[in-house]
C-alpha positions as CSV (number, residue, x, y, z in Angstrom):
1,X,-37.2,18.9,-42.8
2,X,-37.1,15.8,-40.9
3,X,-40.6,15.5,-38.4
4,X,-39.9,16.2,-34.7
5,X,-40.6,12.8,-33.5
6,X,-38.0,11.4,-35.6
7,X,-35.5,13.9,-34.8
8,X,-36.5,12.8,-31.0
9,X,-35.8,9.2,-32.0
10,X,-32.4,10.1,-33.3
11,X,-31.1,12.3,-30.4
12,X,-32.1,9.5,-27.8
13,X,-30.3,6.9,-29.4
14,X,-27.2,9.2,-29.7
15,X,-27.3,9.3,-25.6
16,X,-26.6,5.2,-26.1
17,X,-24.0,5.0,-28.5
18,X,-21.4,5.3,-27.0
19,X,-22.2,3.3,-23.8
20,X,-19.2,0.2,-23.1
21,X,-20.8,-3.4,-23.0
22,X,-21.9,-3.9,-19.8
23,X,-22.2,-0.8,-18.8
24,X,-19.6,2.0,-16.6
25,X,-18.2,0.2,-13.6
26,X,-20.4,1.9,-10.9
27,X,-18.5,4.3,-8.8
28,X,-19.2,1.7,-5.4
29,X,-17.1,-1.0,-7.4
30,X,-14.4,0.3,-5.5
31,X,-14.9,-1.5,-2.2
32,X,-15.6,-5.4,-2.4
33,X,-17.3,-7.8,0.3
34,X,-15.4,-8.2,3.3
35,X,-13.3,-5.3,2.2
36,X,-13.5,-3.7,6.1
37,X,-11.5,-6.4,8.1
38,X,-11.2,-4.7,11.3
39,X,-7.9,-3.5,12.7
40,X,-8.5,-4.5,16.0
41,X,-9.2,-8.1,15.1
42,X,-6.3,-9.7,16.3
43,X,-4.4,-6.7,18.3
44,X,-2.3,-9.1,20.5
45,X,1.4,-6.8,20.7
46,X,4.1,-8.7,19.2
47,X,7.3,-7.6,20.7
48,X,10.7,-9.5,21.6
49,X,10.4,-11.3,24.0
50,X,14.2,-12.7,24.7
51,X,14.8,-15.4,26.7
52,X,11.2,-16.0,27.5
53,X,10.3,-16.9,23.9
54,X,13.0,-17.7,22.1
55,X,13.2,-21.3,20.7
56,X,10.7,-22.5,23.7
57,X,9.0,-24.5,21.0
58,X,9.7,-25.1,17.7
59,X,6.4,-24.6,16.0
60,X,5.6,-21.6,18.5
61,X,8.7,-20.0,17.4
62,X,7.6,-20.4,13.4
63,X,4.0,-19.3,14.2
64,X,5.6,-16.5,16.0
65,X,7.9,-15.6,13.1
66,X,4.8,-15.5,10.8
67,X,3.2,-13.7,13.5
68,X,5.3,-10.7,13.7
69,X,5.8,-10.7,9.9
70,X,1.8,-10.5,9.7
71,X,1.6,-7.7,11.6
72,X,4.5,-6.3,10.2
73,X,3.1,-6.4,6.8
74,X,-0.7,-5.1,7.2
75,X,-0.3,-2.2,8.0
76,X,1.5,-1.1,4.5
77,X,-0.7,-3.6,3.0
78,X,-3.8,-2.0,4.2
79,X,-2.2,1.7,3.2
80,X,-2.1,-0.1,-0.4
81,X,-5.5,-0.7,-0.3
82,X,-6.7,2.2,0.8
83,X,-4.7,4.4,-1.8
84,X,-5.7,1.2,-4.8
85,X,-9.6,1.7,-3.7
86,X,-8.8,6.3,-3.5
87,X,-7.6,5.5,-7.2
88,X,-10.3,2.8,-8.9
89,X,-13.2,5.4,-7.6
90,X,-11.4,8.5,-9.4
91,X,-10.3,5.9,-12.7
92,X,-14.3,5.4,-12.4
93,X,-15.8,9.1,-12.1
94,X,-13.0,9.9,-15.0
95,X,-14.4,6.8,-16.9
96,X,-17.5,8.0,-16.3
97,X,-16.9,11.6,-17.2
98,X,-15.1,10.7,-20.6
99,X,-18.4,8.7,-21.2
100,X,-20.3,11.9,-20.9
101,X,-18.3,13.6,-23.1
102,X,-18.6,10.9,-26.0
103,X,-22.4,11.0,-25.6
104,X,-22.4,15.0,-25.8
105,X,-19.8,14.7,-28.5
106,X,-22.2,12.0,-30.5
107,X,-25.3,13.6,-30.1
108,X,-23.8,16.9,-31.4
109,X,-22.9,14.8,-34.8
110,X,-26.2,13.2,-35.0
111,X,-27.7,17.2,-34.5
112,X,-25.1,18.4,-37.4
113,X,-26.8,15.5,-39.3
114,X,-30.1,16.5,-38.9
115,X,-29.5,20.0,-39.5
116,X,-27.4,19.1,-42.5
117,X,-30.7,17.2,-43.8
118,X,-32.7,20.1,-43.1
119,X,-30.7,22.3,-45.1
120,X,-30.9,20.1,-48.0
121,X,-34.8,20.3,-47.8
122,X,-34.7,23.7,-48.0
123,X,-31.7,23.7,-50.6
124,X,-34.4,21.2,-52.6
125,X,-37.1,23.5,-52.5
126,X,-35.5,26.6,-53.8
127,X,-34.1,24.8,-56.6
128,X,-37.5,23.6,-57.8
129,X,-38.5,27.0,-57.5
130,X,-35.4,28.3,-59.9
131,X,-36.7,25.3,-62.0
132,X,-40.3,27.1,-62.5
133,X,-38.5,30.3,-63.2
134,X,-36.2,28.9,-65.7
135,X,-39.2,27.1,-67.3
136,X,-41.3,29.8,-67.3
137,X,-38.7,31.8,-68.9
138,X,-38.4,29.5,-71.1
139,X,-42.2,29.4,-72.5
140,X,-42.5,32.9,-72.2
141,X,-39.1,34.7,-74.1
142,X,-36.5,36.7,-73.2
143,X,-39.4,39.4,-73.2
144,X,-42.0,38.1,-72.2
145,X,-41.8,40.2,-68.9
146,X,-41.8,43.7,-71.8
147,X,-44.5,42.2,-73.1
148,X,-47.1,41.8,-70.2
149,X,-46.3,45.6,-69.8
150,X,-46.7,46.9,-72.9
151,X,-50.2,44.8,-73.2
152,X,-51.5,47.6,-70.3
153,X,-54.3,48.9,-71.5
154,X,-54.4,52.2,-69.8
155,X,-51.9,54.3,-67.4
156,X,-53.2,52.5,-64.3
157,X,-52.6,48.9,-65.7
158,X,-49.4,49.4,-67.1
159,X,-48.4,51.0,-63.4
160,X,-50.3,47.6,-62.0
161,X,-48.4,45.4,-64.3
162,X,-45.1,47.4,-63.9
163,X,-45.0,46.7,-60.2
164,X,-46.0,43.0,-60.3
165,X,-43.4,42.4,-63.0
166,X,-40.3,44.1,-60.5
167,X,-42.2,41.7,-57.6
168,X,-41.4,39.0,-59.7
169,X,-37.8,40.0,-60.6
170,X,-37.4,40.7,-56.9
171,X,-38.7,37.5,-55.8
172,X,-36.1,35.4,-58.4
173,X,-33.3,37.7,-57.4
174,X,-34.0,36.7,-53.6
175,X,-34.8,32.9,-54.8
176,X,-31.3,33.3,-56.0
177,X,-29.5,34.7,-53.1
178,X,-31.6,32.0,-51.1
179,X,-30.2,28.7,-53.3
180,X,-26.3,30.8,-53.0
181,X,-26.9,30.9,-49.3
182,X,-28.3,27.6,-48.4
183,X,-25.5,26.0,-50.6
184,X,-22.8,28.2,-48.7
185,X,-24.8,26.8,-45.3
186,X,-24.6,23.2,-46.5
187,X,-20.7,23.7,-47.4
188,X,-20.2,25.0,-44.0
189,X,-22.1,23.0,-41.9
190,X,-20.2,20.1,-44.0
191,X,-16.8,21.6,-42.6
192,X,-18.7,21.7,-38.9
193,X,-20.0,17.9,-38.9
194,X,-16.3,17.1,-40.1
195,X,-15.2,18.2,-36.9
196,X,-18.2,17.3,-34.5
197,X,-17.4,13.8,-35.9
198,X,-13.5,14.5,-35.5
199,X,-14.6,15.1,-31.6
200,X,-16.9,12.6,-30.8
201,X,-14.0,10.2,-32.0
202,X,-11.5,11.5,-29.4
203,X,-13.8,11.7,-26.9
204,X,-15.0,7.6,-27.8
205,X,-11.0,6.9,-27.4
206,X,-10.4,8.9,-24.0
207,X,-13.6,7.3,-22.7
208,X,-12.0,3.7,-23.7
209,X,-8.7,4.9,-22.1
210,X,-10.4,5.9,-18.9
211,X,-12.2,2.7,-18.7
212,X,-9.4,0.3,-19.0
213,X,-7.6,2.4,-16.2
214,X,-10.8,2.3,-13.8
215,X,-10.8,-1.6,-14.2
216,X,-7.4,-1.8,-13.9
217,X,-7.2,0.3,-10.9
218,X,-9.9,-1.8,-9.3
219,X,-8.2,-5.5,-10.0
220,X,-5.4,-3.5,-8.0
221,X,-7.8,-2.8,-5.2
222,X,-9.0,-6.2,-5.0
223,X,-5.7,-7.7,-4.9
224,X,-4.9,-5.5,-2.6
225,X,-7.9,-7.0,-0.2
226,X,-7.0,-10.2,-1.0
227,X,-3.1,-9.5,0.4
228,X,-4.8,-8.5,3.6
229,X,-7.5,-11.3,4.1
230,X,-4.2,-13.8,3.5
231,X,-2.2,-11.7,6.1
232,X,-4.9,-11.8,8.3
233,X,-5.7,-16.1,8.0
234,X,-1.7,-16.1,8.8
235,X,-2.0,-14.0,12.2
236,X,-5.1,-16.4,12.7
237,X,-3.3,-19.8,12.1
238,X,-0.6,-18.4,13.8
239,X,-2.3,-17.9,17.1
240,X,-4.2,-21.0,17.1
241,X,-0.7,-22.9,17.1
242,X,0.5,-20.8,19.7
243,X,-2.1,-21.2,21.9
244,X,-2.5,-25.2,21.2
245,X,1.0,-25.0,22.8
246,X,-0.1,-22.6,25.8
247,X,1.0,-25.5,28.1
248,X,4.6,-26.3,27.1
249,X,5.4,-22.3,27.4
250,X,3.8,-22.2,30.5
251,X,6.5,-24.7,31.8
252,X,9.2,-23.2,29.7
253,X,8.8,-20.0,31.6
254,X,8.3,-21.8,34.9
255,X,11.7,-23.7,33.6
256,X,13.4,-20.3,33.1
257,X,12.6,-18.3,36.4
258,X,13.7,-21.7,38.4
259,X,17.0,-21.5,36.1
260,X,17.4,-17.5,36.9
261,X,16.7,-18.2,40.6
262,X,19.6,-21.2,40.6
263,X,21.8,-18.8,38.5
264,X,21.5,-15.7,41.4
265,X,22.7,-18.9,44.6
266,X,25.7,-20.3,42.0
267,X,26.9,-16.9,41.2
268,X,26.3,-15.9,44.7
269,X,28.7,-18.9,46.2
270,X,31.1,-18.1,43.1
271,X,31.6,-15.1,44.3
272,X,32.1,-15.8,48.5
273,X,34.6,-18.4,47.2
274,X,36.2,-16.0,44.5
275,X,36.6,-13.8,47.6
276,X,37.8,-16.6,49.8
277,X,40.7,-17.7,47.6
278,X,41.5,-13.8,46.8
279,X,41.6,-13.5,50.7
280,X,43.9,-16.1,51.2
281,X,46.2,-14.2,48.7
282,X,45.8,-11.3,50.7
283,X,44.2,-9.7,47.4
284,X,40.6,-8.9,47.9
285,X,40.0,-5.6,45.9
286,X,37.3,-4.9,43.9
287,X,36.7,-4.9,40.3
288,X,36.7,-1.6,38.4
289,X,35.5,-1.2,34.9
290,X,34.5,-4.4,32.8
291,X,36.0,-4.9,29.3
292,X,33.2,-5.4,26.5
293,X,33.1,-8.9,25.6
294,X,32.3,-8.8,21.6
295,X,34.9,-6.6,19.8
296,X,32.8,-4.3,17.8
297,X,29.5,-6.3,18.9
298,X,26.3,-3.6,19.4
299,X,23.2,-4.3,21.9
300,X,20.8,-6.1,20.3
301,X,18.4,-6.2,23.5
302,X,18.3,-4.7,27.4
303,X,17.9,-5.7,30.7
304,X,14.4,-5.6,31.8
305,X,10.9,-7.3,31.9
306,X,9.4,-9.6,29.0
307,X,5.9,-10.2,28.2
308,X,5.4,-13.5,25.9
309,X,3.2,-11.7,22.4
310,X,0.3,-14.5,23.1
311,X,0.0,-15.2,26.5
312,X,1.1,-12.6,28.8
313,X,3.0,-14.4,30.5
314,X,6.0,-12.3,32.8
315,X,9.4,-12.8,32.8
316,X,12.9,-11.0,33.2
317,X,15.6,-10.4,30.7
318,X,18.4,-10.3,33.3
319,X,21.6,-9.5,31.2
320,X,22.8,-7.2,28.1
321,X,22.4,-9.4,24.2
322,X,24.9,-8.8,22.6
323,X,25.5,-9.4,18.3
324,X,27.8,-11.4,17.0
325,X,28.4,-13.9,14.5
326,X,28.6,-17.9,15.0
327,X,32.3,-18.0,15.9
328,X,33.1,-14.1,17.3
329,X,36.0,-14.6,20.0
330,X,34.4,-14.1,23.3
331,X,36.6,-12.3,25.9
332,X,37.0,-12.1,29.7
333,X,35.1,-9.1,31.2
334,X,37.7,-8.9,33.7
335,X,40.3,-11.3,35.7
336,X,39.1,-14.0,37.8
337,X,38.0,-17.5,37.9
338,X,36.0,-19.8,35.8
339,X,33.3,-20.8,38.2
340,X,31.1,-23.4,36.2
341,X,30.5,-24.2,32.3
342,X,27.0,-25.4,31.9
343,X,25.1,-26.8,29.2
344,X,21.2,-27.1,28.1
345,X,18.4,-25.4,29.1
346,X,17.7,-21.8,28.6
347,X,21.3,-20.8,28.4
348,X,23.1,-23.5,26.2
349,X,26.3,-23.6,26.9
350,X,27.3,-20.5,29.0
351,X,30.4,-20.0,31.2
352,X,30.0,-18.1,35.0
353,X,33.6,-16.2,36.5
354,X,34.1,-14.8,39.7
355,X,35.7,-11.7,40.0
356,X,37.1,-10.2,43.0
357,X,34.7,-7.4,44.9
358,X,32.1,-10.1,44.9
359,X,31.7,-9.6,40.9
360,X,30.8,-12.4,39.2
361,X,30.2,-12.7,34.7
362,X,28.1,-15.1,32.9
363,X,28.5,-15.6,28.9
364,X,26.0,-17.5,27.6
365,X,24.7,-19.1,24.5
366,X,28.4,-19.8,23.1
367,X,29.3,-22.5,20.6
368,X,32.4,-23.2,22.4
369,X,34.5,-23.0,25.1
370,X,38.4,-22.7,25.6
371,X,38.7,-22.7,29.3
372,X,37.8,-24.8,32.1
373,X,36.2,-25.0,35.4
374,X,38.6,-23.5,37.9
375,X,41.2,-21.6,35.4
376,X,42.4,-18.6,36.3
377,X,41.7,-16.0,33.1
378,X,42.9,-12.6,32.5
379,X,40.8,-9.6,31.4
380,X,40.7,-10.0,27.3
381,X,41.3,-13.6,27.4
382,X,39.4,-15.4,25.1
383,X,36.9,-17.9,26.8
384,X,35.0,-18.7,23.9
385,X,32.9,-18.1,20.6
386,X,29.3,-16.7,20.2
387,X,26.8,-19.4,19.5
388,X,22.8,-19.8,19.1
389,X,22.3,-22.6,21.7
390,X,19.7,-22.6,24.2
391,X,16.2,-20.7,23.7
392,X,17.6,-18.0,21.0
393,X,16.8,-17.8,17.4
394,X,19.9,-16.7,16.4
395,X,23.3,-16.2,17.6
396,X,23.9,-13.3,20.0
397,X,26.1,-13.2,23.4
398,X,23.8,-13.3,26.5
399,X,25.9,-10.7,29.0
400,X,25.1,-11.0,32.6
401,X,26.9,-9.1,35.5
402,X,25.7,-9.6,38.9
403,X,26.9,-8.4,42.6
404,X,26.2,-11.2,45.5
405,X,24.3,-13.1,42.9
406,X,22.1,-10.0,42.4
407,X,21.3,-9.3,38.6
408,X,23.0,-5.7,37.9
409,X,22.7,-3.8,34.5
410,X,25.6,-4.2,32.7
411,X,25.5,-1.0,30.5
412,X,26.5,0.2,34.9
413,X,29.9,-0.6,33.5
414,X,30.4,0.7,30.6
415,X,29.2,4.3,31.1
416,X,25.2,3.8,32.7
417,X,24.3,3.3,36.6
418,X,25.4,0.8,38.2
419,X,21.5,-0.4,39.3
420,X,19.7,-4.0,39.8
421,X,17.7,-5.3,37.3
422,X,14.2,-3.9,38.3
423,X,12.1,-7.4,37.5
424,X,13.9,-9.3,39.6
């Protein structure tokens, strides 16, 4: 039998086997430095912000593009991170379990090992006992056991020697059944560390398996941090350009509201002389229902108040956008007169009629004209193509109705109230 401290020895090192280099990857190895990069660290709102924004500088308008695709993007990529950083900490404590079970699995074979030793001892021992029987057998004769009864020399010895000589035959028969049984205990416990060994592989390979997926699940969770800290630097350069260029918005808007204001006296005086020619006719009556201008062309964006994403700055998106493509025949809401074609500024290249009833229409943005200042237009009549000139970053129609040079929703017309624009 193998001594206790060595059998000690043996177990403990079992418990080490098994053990990757470097050890488990600890169950905290799931969240990184500078993993908690805090929501609210740059919470300025990115919304549309129409006229007011649109192309008012060209590297605002980039850093703004990045902007909103930042913002866009984080909160998915911060779901990913979450859910990569939920699976590396279950890859671990399954890495760490299979671990476990290799160790238990090993030390169980080095046990079957040491039992298997132990029988052997005792397997030894009982053979060197059949070898003393055998041997003394063999000095004494096939009766030699007759004749240590038969040398009694009265009734009471040959009893005495009667019994010892069954004790002895007892005693070989068990020595006998002992070597039979330890040898059918050696075969079996053979069979047993077969399959402890068996295990103890498996369990080795799982543990492996589970390893390489905890360390794969955690370079997923760190590239998944990384995504955010990039997405994060963007909103951060992004800002810093937008505000080095706080001063030319600042005049872009102050540029706008002094174009809107000019817009609201020319449409105004289109319109009394609209109705002043119409007069002179003896045709004064007002306009019903407006045609839609884009065949087919949805609402990209409403009337109503803008707020520029950085600065806060207030402004009001006067008129109905419209979609279309560079090129999409623009049509006459109704018949009237072209008042002005104007170029530049916030509007491109827009065109203003006068209706009768005091209605006036402005189109702006185009990429062309075909009419002139002065001709009379029916209601369908082309009057030009949709563009992306002025402050826009991509081609749309800019609709505008107004009443007296007062801003009206144009949706009023086609089904909606007929209401000013609030902001005004």
């Amino acid at each position: 039998m193998l001594p206790r401290h060595r059998l000690a020895i043996l177990i403990a090192l079992a418990s080490t086997l098994l053990l990757p280099a470097g050890g488990l990857p600890g169950a905290q190895a799931a969240s990184y430095p500078g993993s908690r990069v805090g929501a609210s660290e740059i919470d300025g709102q990115v919304e549309q912000a129409g006229e007011a924004v649109d192309g008012a500088n060209a590297k605002v308008a980039r850093a703004l593009k990045t902007l909103v695709s930042a913002r866009g993007q984080l909160p998915a990529a911060r779901r990913a991170k979450v859910a990569a950083e939920k699976s590396a900490a279950l890859a671990v404590t399954a890495a760490q379990q299979g671990a476990n079970a290799a160790r238990m699995a090993n030390i169980a074979v080095i046990t079957s090992q040491v039992q298997q030793a132990q029988v052997r001892t005792k397997l030894q021992e009982v053979s060197e006992q059949i070898d003393d029987v055998v041997r003394l057998v063999y000095q004494q004769g096939p009766l030699g056991e007759i004749e240590v009864v038969l040398d009694a020399q009265n009734p009471g010895d040959f009893a005495s020697r009667l019994a010892s000589v069954d004790a002895i035959s007892r005693s070989q028969a068990t020595t006998q059944n002992e070597l039979i049984k330890a040898r059918a205990d050696l075969v079996m416990k053979g069979v047993k560390h077969e399959a402890l060994k068996a295990t103890a592989e498996e369990a080795k390979l799982a543990a492996d398996t589970q390893l390489v997926k905890a360390r794969q699940a955690q370079a997923q969770a760190r590239a998944a941090q990384t995504r955010i800290l990039q997405l994060v630097a963007q909103r951060k350069a992004s800002l810093v350009i937008a505000k080095k260029n706080k001063a030319v918005i600042a005049k872009r808007f102050q540029r706008l509201k002094a174009k809107q204001a000019l817009m609201a006296k020319q449409a105004a005086a289109a319109a009394r002389r609209e109705a002043a020619r119409l007069a002179a006719q003896g045709d004064n009556s007002p306009t019903g229902e407006l045609r839609w201008p884009i065949d087919g062309g949805g609402v990209s964006a409403i009337v109503g108040p803008r707020v520029h994403p950085v600065y806060g700055y207030d402004s009001c998106h006067t008129g109905t956008d419209i979609r279309g493509i560079t090129g999409t025949p623009i049509h006459a809401a109704a018949g009237g007169t072209v008042a002005q074609i104007s170029t530049g500024g916030p509007y491109g290249l827009a065109t203003l009629i006068a209706h009768a009833g005091g209605l006036t229409t402005f189109y702006a943005h185009q990429s062309s004209v075909s009419v002139s200042e002065g001709q009379q237009v029916s209601v369908g009549e082309v009057i030009g193509a949709v563009g992306d000139t002025g402050w826009v970053t991509g081609p749309h129609l800019h609709f505008e109705v107004r009443r007296g040079g007062t801003a009206y929703d144009p949706m009023g017309w086609f089904g909606g109230p007929k209401s000013p624009v609030s902001c005004q």
